[in-house]
C-alpha positions in Angstrom: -10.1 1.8 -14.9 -9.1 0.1 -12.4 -8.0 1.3 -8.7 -5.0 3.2 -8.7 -1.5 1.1 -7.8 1.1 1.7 -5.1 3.5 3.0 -7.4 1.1 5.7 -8.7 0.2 6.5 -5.3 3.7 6.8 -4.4 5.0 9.5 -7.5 1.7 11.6 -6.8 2.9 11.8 -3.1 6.0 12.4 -4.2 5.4 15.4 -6.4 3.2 16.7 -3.9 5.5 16.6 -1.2 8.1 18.5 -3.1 5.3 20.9 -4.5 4.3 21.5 -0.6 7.9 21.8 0.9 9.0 24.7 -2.0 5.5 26.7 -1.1 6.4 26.2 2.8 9.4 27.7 1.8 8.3 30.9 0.4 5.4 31.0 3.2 8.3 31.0 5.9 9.9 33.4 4.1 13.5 31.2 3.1 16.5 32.8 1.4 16.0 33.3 -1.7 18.4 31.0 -2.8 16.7 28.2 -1.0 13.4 28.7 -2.5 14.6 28.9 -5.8 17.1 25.6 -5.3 13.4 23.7 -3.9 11.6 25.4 -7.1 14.2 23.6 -9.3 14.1 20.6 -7.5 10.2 20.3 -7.2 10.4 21.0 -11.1 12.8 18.4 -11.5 11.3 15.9 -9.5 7.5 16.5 -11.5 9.6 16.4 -14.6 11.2 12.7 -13.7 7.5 11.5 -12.4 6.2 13.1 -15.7 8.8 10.8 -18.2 8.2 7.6 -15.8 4.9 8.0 -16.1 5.3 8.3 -20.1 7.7 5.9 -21.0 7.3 3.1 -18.2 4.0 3.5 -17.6 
């Protein structure tokens, strides 16, 4: 187990970042359309991070 790589670094900030702006978005009380467009797109980029991860990886 070695230290963990830029890339991985990179798609955990990633899926946090997207994770952190849909919740900022329901704390700031968006549209609702809005926070369900960054749900779907914080799914969609975990989902995309998830199959790199998987078949790349």
């Amino acid at each position: 187990m070695g230290a963990a790589g830029f890339f991985q670094l990179l798609t955990v900030f990633l899926v946090v970042a997207a994770c952190g702006i849909h919740n900022a978005s329901i704390l700031t009380v968006q549209k609702p359309t809005t926070v369900l467009h960054l749900f779907i797109a914080s799914i969609m980029i975990s989902t995309f991070v998830i199959v790199l991860n998987l078949f790349i990886l």
